[in-house]
DSSP file (Angstrom, degrees, kcal/mol; ACC not computed):
  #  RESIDUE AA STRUCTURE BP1 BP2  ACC     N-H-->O    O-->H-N    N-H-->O    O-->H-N    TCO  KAPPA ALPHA  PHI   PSI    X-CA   Y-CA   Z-CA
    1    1 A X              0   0    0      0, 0.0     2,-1.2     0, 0.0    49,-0.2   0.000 360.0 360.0 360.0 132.4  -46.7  152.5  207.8
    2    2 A X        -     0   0    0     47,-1.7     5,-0.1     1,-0.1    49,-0.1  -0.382 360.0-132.5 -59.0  87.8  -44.5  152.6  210.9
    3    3 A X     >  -     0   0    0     -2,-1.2     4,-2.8     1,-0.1    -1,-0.1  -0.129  16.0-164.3 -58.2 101.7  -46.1  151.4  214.0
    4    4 A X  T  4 S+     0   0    0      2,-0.2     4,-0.2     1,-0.2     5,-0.1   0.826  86.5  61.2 -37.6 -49.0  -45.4  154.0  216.8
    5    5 A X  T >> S+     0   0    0      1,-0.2     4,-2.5     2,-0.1     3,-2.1   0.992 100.9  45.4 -37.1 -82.9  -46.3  151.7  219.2
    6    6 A X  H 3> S+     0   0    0      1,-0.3     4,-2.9     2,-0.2     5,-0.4   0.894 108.8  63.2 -50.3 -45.2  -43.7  148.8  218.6
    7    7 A X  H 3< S+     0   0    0     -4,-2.8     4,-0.4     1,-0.2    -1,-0.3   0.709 109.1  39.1 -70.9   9.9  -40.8  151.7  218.4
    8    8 A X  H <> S+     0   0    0     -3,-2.1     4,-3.4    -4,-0.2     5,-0.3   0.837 110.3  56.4-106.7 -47.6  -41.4  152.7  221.8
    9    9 A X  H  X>S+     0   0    0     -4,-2.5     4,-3.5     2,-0.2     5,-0.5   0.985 113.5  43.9 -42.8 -63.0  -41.9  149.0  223.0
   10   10 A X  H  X5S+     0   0    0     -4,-2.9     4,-3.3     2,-0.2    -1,-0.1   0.993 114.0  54.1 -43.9 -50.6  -38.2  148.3  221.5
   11   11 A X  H  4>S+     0   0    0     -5,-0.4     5,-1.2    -4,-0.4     6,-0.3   0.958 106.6  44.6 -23.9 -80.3  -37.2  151.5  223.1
   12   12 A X  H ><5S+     0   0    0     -4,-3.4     3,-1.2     1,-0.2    -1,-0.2   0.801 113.7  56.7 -64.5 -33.6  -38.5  150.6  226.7
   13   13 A X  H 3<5S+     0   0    0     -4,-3.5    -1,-0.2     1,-0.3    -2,-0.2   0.914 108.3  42.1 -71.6 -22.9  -36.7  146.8  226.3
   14   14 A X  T 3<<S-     0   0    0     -4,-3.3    -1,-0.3    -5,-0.5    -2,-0.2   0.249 121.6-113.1-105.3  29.6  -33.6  147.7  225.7
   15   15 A X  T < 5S+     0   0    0     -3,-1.2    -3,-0.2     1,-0.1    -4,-0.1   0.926  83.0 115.0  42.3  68.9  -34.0  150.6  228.5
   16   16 A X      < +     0   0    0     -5,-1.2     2,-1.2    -8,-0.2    17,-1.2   0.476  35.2 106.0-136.8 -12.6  -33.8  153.7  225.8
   17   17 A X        +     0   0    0     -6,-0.3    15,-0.2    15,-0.2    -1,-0.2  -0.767  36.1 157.8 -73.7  76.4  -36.9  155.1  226.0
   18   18 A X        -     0   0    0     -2,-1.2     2,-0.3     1,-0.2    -1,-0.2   0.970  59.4 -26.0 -34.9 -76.2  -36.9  158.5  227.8
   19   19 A X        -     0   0    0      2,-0.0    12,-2.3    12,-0.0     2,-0.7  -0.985  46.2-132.5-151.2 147.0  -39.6  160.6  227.1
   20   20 A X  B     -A   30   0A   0     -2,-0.3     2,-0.5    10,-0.2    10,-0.2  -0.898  35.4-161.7-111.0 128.7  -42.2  161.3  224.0
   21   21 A X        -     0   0    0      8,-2.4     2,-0.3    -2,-0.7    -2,-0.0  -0.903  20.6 -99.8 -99.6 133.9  -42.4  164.9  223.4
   22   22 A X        +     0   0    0     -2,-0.5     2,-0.3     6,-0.0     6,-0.1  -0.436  45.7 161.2 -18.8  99.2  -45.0  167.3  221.5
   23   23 A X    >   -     0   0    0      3,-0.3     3,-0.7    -2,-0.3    -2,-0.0  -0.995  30.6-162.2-135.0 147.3  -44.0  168.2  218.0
   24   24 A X  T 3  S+     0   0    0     -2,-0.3    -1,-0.1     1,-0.2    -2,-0.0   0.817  91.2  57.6 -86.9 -19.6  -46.3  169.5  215.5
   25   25 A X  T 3  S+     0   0    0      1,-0.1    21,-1.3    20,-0.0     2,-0.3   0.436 105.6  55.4 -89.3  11.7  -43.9  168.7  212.5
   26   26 A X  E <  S- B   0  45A   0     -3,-0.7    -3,-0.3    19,-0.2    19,-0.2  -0.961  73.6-133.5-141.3 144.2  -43.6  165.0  213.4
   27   27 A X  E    S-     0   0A   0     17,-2.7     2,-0.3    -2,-0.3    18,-0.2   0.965 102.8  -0.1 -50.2 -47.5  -46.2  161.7  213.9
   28   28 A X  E     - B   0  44A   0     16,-0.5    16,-0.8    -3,-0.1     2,-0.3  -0.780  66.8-161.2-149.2-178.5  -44.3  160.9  216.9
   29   29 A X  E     - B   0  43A   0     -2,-0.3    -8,-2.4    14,-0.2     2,-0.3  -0.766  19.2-179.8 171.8  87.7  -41.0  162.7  218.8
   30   30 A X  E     -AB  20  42A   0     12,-1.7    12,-2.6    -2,-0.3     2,-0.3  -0.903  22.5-143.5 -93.7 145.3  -39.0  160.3  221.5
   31   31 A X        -     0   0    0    -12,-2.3     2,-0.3    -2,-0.3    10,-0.2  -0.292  19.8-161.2 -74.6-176.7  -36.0  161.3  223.4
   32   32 A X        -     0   0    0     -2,-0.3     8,-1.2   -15,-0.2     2,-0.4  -0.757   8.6-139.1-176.9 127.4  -34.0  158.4  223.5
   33   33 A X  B     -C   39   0B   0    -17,-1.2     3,-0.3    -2,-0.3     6,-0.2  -0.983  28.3-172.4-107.8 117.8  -31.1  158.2  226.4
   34   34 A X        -     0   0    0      4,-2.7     3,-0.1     1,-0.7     2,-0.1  -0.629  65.1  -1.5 166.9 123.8  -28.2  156.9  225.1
   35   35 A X  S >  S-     0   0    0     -2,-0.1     3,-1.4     4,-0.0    -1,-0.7   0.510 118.0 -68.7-101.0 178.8  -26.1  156.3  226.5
   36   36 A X  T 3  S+     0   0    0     -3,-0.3     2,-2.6     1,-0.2    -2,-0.3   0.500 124.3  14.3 -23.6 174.4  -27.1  157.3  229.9
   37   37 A X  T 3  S+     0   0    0     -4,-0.1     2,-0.6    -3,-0.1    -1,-0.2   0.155 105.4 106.1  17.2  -4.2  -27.4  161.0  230.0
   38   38 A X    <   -     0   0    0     -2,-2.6    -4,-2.7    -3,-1.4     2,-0.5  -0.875  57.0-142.8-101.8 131.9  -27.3  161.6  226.4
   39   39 A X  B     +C   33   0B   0     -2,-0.6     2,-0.4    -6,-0.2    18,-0.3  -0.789  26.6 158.8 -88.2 118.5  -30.0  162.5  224.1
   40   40 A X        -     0   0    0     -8,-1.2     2,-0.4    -2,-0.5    16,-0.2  -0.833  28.7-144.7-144.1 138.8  -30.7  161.4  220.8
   41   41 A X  B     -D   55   0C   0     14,-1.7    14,-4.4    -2,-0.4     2,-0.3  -0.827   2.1-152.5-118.3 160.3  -34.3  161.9  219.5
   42   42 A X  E     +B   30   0A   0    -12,-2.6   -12,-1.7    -2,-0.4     2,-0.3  -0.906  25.8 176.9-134.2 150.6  -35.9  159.5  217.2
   43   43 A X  E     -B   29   0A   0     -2,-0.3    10,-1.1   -14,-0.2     2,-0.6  -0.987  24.8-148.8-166.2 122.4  -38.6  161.5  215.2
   44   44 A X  E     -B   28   0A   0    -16,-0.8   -17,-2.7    -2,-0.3   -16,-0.5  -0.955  27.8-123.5-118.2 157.8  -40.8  160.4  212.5
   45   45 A X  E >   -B   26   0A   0     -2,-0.6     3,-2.9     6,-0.3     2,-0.8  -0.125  24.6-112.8 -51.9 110.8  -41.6  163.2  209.9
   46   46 A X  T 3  S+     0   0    0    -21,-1.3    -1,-0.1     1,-0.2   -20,-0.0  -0.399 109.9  22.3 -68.3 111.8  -45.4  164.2  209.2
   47   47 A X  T 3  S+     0   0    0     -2,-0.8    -1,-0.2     0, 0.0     2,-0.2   0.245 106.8  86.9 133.2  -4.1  -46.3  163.3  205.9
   48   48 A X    X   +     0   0    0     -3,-2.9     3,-1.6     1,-0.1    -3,-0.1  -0.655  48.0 166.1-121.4  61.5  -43.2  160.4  205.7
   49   49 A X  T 3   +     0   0    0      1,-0.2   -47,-1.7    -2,-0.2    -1,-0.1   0.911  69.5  67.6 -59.8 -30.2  -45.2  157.1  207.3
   50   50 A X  T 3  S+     0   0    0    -49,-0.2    64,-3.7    -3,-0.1    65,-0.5   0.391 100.0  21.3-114.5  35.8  -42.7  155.4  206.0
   51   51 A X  E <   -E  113   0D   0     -3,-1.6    -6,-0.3    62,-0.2    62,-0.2  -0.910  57.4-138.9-167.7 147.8  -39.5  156.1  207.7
   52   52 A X  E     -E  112   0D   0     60,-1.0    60,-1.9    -2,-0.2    -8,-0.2  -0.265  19.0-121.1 -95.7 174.1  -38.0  157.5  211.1
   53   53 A X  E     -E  111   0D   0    -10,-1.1     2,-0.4    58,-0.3    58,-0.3  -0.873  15.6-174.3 -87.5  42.2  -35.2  159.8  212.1
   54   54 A X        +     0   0    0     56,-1.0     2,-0.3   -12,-0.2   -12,-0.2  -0.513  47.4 133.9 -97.1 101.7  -32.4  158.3  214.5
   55   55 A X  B     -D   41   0C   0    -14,-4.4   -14,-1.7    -2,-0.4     2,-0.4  -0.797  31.7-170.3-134.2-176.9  -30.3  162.5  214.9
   56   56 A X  E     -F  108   0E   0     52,-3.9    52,-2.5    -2,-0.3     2,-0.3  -0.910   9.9-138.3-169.2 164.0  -28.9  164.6  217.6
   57   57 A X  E     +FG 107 155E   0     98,-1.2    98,-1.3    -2,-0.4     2,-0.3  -0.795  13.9 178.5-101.4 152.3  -27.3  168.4  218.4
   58   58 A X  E     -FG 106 154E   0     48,-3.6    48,-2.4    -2,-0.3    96,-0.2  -0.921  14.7-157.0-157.8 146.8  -24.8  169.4  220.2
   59   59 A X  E     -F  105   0E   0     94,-1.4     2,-0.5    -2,-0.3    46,-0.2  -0.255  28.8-118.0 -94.0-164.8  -23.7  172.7  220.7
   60   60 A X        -     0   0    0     44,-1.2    92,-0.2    92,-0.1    -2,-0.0  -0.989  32.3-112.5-136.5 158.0  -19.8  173.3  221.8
   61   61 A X    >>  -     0   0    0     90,-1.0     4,-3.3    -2,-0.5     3,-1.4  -0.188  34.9-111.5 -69.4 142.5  -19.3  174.9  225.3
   62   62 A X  H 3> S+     0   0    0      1,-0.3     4,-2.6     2,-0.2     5,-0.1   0.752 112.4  70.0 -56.2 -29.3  -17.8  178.3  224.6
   63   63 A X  H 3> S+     0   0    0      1,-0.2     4,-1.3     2,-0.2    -1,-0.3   0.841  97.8  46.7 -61.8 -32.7  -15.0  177.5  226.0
   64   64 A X  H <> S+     0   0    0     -3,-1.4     4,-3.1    87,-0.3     5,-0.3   0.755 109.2  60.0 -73.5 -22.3  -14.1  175.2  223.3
   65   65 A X  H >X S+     0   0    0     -4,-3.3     4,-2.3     1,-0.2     3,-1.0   0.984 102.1  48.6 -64.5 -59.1  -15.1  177.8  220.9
   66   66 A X  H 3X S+     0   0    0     -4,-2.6     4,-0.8     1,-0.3    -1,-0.2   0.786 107.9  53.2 -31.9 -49.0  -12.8  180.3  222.0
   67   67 A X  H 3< S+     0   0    0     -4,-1.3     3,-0.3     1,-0.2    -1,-0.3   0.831 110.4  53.0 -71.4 -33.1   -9.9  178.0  221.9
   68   68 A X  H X< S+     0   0    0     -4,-3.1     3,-1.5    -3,-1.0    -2,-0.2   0.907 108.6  44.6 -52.8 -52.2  -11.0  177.3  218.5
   69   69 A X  H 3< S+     0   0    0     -4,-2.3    -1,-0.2    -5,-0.3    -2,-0.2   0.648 100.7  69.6 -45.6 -28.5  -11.1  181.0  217.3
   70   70 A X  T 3< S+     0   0    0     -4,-0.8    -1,-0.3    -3,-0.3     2,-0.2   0.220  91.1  96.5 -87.1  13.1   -7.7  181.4  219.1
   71   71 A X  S <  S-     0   0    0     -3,-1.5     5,-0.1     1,-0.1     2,-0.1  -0.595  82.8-107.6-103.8 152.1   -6.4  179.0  216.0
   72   72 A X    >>  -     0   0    0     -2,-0.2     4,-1.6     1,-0.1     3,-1.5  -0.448  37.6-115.6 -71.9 135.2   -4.8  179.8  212.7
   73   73 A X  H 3> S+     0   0    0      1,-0.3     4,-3.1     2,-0.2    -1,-0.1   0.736 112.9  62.3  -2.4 -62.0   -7.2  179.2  209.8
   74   74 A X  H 34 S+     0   0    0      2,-0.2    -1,-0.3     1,-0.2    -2,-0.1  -0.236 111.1  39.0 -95.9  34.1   -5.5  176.7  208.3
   75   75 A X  H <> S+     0   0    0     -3,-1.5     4,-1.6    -4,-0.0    -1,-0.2   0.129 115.2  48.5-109.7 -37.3   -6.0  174.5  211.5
   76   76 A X  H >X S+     0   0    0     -4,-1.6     4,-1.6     2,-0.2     3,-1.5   0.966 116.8  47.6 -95.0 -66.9   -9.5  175.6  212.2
   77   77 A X  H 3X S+     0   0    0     -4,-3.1     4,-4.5     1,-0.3    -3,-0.1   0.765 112.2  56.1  -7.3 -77.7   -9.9  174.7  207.8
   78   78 A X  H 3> S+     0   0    0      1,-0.2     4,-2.1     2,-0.2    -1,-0.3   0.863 107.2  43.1 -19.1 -70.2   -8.1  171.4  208.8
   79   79 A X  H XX S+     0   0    0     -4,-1.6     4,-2.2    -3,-1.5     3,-0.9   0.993 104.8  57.2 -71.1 -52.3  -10.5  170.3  211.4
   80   80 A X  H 3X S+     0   0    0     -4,-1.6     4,-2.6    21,-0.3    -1,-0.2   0.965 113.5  49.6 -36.7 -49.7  -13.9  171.1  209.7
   81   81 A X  H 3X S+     0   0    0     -4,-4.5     4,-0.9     2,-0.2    -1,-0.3   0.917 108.4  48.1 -49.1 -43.8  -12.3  168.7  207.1
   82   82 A X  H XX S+     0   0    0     -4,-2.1     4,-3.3    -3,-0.9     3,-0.6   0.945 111.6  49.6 -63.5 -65.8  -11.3  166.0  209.5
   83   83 A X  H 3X S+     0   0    0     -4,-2.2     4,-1.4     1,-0.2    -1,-0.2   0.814 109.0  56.9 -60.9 -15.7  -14.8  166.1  211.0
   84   84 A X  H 3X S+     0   0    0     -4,-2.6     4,-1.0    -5,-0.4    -2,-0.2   0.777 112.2  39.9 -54.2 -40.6  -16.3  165.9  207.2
   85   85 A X  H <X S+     0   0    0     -4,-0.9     4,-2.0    -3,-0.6     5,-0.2   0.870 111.8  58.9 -88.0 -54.8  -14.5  162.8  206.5
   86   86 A X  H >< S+     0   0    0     -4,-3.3     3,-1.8     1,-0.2    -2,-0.2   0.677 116.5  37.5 -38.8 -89.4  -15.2  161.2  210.3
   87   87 A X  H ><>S+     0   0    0     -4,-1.4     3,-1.1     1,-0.3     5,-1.0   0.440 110.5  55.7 -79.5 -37.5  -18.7  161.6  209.6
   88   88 A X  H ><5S+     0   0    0     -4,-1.0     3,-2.2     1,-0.2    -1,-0.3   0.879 107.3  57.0 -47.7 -51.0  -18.9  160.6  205.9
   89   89 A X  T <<5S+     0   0    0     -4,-2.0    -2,-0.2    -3,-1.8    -1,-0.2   0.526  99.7  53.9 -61.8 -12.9  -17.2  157.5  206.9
   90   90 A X  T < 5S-     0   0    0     -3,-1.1    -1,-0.3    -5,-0.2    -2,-0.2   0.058 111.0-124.9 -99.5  18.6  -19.8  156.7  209.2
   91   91 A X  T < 5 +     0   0    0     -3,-2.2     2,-0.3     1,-0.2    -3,-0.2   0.942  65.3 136.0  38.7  65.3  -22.5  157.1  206.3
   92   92 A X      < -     0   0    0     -5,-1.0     2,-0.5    18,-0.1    -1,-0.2  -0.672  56.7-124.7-127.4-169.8  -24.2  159.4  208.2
   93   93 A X  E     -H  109   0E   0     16,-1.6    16,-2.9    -2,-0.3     2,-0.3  -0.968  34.0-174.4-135.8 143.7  -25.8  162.9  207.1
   94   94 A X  E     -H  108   0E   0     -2,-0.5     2,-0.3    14,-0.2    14,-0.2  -0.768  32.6-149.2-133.1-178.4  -24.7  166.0  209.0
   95   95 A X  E     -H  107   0E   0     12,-1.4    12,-2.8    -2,-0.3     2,-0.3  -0.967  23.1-162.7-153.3 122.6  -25.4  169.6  209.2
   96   96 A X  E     -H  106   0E   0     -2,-0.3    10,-0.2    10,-0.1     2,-0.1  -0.818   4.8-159.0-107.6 170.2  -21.7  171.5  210.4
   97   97 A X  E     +H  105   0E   0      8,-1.3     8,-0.7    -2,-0.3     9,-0.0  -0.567  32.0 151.0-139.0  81.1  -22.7  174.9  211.7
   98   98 A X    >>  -     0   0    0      5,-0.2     3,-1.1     6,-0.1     4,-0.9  -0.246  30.1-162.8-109.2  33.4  -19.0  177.0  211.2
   99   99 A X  G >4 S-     0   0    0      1,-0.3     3,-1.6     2,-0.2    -2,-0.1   0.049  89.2  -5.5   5.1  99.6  -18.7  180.4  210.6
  100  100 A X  G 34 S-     0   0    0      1,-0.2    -1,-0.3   -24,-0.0   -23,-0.1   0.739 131.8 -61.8  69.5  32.8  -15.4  180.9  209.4
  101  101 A X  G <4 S+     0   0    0     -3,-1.1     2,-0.6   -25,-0.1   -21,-0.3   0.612 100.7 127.7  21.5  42.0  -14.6  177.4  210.0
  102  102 A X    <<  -     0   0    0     -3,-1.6    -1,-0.1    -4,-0.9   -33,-0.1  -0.865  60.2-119.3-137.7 126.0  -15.1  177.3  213.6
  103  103 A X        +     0   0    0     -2,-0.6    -5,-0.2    -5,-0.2     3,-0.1   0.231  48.1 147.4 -13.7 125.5  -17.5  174.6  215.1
  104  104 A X        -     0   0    0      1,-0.7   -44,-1.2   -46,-0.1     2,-0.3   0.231  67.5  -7.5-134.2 -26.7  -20.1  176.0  216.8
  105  105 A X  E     +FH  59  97E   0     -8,-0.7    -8,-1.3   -46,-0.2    -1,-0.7  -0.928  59.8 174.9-133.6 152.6  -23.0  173.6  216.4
  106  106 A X  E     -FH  58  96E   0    -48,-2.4   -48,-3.6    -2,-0.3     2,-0.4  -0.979  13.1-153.0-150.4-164.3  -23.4  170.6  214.4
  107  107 A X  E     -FH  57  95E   0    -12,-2.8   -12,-1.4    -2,-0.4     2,-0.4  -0.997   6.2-154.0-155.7 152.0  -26.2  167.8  214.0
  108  108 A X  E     +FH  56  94E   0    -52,-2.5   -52,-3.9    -2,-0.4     2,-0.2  -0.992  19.1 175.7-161.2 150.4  -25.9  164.2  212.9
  109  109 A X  E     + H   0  93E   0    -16,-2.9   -16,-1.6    -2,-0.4     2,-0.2  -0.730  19.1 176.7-135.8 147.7  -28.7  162.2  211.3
  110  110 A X        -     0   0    0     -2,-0.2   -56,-1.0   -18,-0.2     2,-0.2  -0.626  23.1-143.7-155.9 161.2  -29.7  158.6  209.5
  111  111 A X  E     -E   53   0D   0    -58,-0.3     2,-0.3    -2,-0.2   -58,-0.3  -0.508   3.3-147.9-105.4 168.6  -33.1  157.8  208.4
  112  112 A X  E     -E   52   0D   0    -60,-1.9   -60,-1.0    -2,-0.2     2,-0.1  -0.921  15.7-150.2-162.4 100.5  -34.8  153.9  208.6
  113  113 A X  E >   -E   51   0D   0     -2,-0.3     3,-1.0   -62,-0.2   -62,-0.2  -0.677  25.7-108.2 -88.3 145.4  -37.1  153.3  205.8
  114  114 A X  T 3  S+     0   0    0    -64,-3.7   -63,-0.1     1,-0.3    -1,-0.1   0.608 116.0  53.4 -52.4 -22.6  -40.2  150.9  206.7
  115  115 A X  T 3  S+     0   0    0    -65,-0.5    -1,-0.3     1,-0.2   -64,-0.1   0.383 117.7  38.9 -93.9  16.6  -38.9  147.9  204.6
  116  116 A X  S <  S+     0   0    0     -3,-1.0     2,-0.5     2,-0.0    -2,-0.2   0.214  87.1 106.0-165.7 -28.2  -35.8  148.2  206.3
  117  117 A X        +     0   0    0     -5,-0.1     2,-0.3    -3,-0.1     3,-0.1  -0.622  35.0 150.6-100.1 115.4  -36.8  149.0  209.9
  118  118 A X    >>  -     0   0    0     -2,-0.5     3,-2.0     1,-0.2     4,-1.5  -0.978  62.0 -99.6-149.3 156.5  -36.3  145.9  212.4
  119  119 A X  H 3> S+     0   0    0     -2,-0.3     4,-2.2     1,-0.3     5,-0.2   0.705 123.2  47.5 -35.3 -51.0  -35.5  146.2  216.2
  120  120 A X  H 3> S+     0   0    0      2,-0.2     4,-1.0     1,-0.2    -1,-0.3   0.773 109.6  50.4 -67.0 -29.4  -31.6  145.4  215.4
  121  121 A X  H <> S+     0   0    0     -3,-2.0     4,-1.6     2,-0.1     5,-0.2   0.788 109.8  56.5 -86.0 -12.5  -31.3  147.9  212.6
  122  122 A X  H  X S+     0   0    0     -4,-1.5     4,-1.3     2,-0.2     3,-0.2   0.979 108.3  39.7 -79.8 -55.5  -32.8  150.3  215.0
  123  123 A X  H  X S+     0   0    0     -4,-2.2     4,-1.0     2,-0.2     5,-0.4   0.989 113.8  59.6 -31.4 -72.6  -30.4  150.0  217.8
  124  124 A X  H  X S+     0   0    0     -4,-1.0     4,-3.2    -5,-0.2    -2,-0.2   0.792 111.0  40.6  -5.8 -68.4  -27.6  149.8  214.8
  125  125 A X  H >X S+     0   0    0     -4,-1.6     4,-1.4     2,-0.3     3,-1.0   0.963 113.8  51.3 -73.8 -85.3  -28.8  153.3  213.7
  126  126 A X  H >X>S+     0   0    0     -4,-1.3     4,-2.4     1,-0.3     3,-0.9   0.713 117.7  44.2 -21.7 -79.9  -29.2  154.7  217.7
  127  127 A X  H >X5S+     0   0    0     -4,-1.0     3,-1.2     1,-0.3     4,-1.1   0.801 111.6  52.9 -34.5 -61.5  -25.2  153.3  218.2
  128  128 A X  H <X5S+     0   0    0     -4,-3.2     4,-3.2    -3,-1.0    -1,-0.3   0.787 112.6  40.4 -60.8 -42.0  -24.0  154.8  214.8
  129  129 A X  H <X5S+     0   0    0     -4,-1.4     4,-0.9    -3,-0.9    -1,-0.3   0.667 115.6  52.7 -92.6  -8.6  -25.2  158.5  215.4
  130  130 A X  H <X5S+     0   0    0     -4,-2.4     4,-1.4    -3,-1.2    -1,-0.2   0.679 110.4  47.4 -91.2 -23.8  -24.1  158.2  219.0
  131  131 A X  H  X<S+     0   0    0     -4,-1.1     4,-1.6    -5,-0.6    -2,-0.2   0.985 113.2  49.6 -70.3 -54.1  -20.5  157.1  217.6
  132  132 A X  H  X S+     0   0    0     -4,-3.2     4,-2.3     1,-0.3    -2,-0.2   0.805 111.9  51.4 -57.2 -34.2  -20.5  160.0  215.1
  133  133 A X  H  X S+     0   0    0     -4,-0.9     4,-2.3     1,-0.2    -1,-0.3   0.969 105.3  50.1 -57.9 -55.3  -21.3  162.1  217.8
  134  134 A X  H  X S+     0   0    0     -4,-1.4     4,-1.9     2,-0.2    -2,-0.2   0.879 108.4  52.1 -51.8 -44.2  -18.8  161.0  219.7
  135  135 A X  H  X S+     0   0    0     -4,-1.6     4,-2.7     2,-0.2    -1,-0.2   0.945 102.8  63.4 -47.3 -52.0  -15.9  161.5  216.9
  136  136 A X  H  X S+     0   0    0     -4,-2.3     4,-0.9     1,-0.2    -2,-0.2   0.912 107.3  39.8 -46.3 -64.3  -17.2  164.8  216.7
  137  137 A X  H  X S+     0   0    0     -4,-2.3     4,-1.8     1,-0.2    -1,-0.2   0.594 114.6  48.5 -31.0 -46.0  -16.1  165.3  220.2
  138  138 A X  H  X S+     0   0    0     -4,-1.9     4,-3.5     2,-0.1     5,-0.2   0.893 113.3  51.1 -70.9 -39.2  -12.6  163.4  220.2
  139  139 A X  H  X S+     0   0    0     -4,-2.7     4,-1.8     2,-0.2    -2,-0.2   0.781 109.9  50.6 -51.7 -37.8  -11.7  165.2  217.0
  140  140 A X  H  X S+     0   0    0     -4,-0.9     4,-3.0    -5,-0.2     5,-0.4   0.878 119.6  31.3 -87.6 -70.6  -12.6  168.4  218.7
  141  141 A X  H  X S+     0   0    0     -4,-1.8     4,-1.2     3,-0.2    -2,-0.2   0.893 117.4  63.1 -60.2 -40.0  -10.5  167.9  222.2
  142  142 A X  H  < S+     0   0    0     -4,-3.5    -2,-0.2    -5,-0.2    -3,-0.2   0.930 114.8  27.9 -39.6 -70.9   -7.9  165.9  220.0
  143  143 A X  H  < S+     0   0    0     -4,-1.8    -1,-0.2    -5,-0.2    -2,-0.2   0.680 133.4  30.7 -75.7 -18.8   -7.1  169.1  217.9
  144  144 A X  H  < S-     0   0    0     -4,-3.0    -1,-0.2     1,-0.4    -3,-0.2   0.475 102.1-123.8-126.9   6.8   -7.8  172.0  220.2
  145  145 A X     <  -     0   0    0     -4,-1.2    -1,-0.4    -5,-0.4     2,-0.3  -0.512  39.6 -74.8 115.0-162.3   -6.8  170.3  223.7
  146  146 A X        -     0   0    0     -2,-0.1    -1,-0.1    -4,-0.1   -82,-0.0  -0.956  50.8-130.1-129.2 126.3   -9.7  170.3  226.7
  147  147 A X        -     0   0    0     -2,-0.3   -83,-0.1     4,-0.0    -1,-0.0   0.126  38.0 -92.0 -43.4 169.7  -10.3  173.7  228.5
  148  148 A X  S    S+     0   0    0      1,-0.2    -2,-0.0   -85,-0.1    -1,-0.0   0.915 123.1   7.2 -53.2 -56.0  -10.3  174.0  231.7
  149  149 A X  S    S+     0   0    0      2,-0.0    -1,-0.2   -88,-0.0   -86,-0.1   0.173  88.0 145.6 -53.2 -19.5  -14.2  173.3  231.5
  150  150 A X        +     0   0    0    -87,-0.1     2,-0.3   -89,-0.1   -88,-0.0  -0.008   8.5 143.7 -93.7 147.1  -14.6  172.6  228.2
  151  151 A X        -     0   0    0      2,-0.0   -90,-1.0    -5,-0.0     2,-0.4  -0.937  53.3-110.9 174.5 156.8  -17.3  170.0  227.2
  152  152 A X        -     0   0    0     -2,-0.3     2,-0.6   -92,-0.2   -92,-0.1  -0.824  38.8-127.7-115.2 139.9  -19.8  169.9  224.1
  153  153 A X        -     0   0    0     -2,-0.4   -94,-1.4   -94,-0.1     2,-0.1  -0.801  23.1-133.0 -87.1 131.7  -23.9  170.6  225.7
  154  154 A X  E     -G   58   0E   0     -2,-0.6     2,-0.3   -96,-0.2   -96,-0.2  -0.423  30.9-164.3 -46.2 132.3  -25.9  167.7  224.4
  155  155 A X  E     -G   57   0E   0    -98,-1.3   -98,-1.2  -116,-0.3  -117,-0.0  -0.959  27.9-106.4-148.5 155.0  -29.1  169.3  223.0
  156  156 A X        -     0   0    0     -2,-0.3  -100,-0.1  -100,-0.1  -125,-0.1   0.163  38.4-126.4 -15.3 163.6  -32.8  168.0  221.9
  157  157 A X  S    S+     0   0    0   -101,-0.1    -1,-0.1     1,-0.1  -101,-0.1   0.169 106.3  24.5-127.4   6.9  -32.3  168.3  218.2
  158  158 A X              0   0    0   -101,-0.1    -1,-0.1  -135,-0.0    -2,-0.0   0.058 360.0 360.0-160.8   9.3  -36.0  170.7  218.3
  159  159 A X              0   0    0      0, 0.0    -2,-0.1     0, 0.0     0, 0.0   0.462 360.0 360.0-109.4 360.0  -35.9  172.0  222.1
């Protein structure tokens, strides 16, 4: 079984530890800031003692949506692919949420099984879904430019 305690203690040394939230579907629910002002929750699952959650959401700001919409198919087709292979390559598990293949939400995951779970592979994991995140993001401005505005909202992955 995963000792809650000791992931919050790693947490709080390596200055990562935000907040523990109420959730009724999980043993425990951290935010996580990382890095500063971004939020990645670290979760483990009731009924799973023996593995956490390292995920985050992000919606994209409408503005990028629009500029997305304002794209030919076979561009907006294009990118959903491009961000399928980024993210596959970072052996990570996603959720795209694309209507018509345009981005509106996605979610990016890895799990940490108990036999497996040691202060460094937990940082690993925290870095990895914050990189995929981050791809998500370049891929995003890469292929449909930056609005005027435009920026992807960071969200609690459950709020």
């Amino acid at each position: 079984m995963i000792d809650e305690k000791i992931i919050k203690k790693w947490l709080v040394e390596e200055g990562l530890f935000k907040e523990q939230i109420p959730d009724e579907t999980s043993n425990f629910h951290f935010l996580i800031n990382y890095p500063n002002e971004h939020v990645l929750d670290l979760i483990q699952p009731k009924h799973k003692e023996d593995m956490i959650l390292i995920g985050c959401a992000s919606e994209i700001a409408p503005e990028q949506v629009a500029l997305i919409k304002d794209s030919s198919n076979k561009k907006r087709e294009k990118f959903i692919w491009d961000i399928r292979f980024a993210l596959n390559q970072f052996l990570l598990d996603f959720e795209l949420e694309h209507p018509d293949n345009v981005l509106n939400r996605f979610v990016i995951s890895e799990e940490i099984y108990e036999d497996g779970l040691t202060k460094n592979s937990l940082i690993l994991s925290i870095k990895k879904v914050f990189k995929g995140k981050l791809q998500c993001i370049w891929i995003t401005g890469k292929t449909f430019g930056e609005g005027e505005n435009s920026q992807i909202n960071d969200n609690s992955m459950f709020v």
